[in-house]
N, C-alpha and C positions, 0 to 999 in steps of 0.2 A: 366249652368242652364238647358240647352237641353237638354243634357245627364242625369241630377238629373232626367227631367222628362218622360224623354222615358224609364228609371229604374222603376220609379213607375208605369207608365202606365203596363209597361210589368208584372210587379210582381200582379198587379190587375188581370192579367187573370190566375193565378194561381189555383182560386176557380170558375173559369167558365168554361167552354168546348165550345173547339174552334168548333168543327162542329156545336155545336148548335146557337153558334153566327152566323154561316153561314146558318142555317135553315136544315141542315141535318141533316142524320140519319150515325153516324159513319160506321155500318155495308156494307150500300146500299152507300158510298161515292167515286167518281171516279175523277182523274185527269177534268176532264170533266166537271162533276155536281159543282166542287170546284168552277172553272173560271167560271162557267156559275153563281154561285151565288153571286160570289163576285162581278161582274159586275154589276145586278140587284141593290146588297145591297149598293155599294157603287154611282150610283147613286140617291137612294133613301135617304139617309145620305147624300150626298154630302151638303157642309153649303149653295151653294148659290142655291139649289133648293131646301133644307129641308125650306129654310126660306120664298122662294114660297109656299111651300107646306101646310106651317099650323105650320110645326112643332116646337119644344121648340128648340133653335140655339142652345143651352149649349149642350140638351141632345144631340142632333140632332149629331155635332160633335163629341160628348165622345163616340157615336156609331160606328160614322164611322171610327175612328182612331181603335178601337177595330176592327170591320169587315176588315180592313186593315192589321193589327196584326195578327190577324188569317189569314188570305190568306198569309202573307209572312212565316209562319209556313208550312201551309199546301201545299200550293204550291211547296215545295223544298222536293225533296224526304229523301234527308237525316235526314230534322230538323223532319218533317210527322213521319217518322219511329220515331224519340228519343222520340217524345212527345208521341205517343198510347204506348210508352213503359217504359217510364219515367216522364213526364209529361213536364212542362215549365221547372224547376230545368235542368234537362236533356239538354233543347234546349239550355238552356241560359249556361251552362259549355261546350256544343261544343262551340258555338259562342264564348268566351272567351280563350278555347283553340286557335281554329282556328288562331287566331292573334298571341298568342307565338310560335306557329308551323311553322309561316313564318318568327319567328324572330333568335334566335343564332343558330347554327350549331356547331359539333364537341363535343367533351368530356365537353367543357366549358355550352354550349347552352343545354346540354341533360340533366346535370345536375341542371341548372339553369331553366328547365323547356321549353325550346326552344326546336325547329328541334326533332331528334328521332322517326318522324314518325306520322303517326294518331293514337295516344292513345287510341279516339274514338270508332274505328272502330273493331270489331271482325274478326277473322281467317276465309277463304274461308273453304270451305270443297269438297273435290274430290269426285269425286265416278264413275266407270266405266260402261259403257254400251256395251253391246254387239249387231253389229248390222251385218247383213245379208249380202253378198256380194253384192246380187240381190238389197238389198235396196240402198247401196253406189252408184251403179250402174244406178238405175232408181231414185233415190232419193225420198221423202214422210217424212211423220210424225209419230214421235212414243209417245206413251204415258208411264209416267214413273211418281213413286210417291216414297219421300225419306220422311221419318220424321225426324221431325225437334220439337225442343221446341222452344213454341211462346208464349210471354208475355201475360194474361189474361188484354184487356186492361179495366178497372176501377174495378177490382174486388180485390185491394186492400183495400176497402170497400162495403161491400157486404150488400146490401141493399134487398127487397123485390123486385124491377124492375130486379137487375142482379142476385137473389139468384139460379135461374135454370139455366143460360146461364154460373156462375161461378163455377158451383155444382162438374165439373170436374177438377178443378185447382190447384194445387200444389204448394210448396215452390217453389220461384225462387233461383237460383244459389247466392250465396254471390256477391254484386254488388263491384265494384273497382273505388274507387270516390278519386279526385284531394284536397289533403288539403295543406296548409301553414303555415310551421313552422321555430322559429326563430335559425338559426343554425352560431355561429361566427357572430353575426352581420349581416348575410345576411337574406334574406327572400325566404324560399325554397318550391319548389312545390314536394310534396310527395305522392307516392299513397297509399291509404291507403283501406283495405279492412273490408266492412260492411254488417251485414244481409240487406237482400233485404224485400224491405216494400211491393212489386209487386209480382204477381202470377202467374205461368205459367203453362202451359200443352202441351203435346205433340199432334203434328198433320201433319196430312199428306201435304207434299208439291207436288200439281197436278203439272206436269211440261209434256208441251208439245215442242218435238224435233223435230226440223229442220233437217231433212238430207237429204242436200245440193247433187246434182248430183255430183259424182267426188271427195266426201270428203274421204280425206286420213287414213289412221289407226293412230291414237295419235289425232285426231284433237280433241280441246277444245271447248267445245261450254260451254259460261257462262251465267248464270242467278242474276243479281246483286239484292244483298239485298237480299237473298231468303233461304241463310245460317239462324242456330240456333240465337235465339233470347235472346239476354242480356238486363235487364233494364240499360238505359240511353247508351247504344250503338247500334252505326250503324252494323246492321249484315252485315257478310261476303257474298263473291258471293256463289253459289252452282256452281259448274264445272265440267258439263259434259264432263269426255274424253271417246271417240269411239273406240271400240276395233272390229277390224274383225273378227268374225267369219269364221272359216275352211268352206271351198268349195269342193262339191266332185269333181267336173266337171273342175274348172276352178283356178288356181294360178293367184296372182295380183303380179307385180314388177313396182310400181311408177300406172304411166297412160298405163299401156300395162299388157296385159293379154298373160295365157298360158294354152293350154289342150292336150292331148294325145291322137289320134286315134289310132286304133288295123285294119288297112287292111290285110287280107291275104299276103302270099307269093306271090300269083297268082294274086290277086289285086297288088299288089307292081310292078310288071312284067309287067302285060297285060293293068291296068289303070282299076280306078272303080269311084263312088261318090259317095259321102258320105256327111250326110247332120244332124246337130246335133242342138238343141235349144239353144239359147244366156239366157243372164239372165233377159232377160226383155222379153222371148219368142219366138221371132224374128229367121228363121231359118237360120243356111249360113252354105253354101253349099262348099264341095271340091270336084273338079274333074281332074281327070290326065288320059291323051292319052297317051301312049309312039310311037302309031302310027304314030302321028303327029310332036312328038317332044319326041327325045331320052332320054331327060335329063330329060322329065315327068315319068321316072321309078324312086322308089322310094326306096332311100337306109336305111339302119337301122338305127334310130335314128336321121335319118334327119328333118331339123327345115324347115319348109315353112312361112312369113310374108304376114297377111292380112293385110293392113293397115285401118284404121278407123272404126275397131271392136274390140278396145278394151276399156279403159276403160274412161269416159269422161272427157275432164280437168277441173277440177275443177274453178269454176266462170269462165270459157270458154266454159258451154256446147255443142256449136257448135262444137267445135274440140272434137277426139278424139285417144287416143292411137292405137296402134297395137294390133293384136289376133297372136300369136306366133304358131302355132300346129305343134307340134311332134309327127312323125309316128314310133307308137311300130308294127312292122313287127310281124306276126306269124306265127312263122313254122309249117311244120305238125309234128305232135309226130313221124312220122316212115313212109317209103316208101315200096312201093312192089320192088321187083327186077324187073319186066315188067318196072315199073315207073320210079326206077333209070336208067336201059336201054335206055329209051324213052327219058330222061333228057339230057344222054350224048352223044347223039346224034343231041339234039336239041340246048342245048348249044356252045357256044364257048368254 
């Protein structure tokens, strides 16, 4: 008997809107403003302070089980999404699912309607970003905007209140709804595809990117729920992957960096310094004596290791990689014979 009437109760908000039961405005509605109304309203309803209060016990309750109803809706981001995009029908066939999805497994269960996955739910969508060495580096925010089609929510009837705010709206995609039919005696769950009663249009999804000090080339960063919009489905994540951008200055290999200086022959020889800007500005500096130390002459294509100038570890920003530099020697185009003289004289 529970059951019969949590069924009615639920199919009674069919013809109502659940934000306005909460005192909202759909558009201006936040995780936030939900809890903070529901709190308010279901105090105010509650039966044993409506019945202090003045109020009628009957209605008093029939409210508050409704303001109740709605908060478990709105409050769940998934059931939120199905309803502005399919309505209660929508909410109440996830919930229904949901139950056979934890129940058979294997070829038997898939087809019996069990296991196989969230039916629900729509495909993520990829899409690349291209980001700066220099930002990987120093890490910040970027701003990026994908369009997406998003469900017109109540402009499947289209009234004088939503006639301008629907005026841009479109067919939605053929929806894919769960039916039952009687096949051999059994009772089977089939999907079945239908025109969509819902409207939609396309629009820009703002998406602002984290990137994280140290983050690697391929890294994924996910936005859930923010994928194109199906009536009576949970949209997919949107997944940002990072792609690095070419460097003139500088090569990345993991957390360590690499660059190439050009000192003279005579630099290479006699010792010079040399001092060149990092990616976040910062200068560092090389210097070699060979007067002090033989081994500071500098051979062709020789590698010298900075350590802790290269690239940050990732969620360990305090560490960081190596700067690798390679010395491209340059010769001179062509000698005098005085000079060559002078050379083989001076050398070993």
């Amino acid at each position: 008997e529970e059951e019969d009437d949590e069924e009615e109760d639920d199919g009674d908000l069919d013809d109502e809107d659940l934000y306005e039961i909460l005192g909202l405005d759909f558009e201006e509605a936040t995780d936030a403003t939900i809890k903070k109304a529901f709190r308010k309203l279901s105090k105010e309803y509650h039966p044993d302070r409506a019945q202090n209060s003045g109020k009628d016990p009957e209605e008093a309750a029939k409210m508050f089980e409704k303001v109740r109803s709605a908060y478990e809706v709105l409050s769940d981001a998934d059931k939120r999404l199905l309803y502005d995009t399919g309505g209660m029908e929508a909410v109440r066939e996830y919930v229904a699912t949901q139950g056979q999805e934890g129940g058979g497994r294997g070829m038997f269960g898939m087809f019996f309607g069990g296991g196989g996955g969230n039916r629900n739910r729509d495909r993520d969508a990829e899409y690349t970003l291209r980001v700066s060495l220099a930002d990987m580096y120093k890490g910040g925010k970027m701003r990026t905007s994908i369009n997406r089609r998003v469900v017109c929510r109540g402009c499947s009837k289209v009234t004088d209140k939503n006639r301008e705010r629907c005026s841009a709206c479109g067919k939605c995609p053929p929806e894919v709804r769960m039916v039952q039919r009687q096949m051999g005696g059994f009772l089977v769950n089939q999907q079945e595809q239908v025109a969509s009663k819902e409207r939609c249009k396309q629009e820009p999804a703002k998406l602002n990117v984290d990137i994280e000090k140290g983050v690697a080339q391929g890294e994924r960063i996910v936005f859930p729920r923010m994928s194109d919009q199906t009536p009576g489905k949970i949209p997919g994540d949107i997944v940002i992957i990072l792609e690095q951008e070419p460097n003139n200055q500088f090569r990345r290999d993991g957390d360590n960096l690499a660059t190439v200086v050009h000192p003279s022959l005579k630099e290479a020889l006699t010792g010079f310094s040399h001092s060149f800007a990092h990616l976040d500005g910062h200068e560092v500096e090389i210097e070699t004596d060979p007067r002090s130390d033989i081994r500071q002459i500098i051979k062709p294509f020789e590698k010298r290791t900075i350590r802790g100038e290269g690239m940050p570890r990732h969620n360990v920003p305090s560490e960081s990689g190596s700067l690798v530099v390679e010395f491209d020697i340059q010769f001179p185009e062509s000698l005098s014979e005085e000079q060559k003289q002078r050379l083989r004289e001076i050398l070993p």
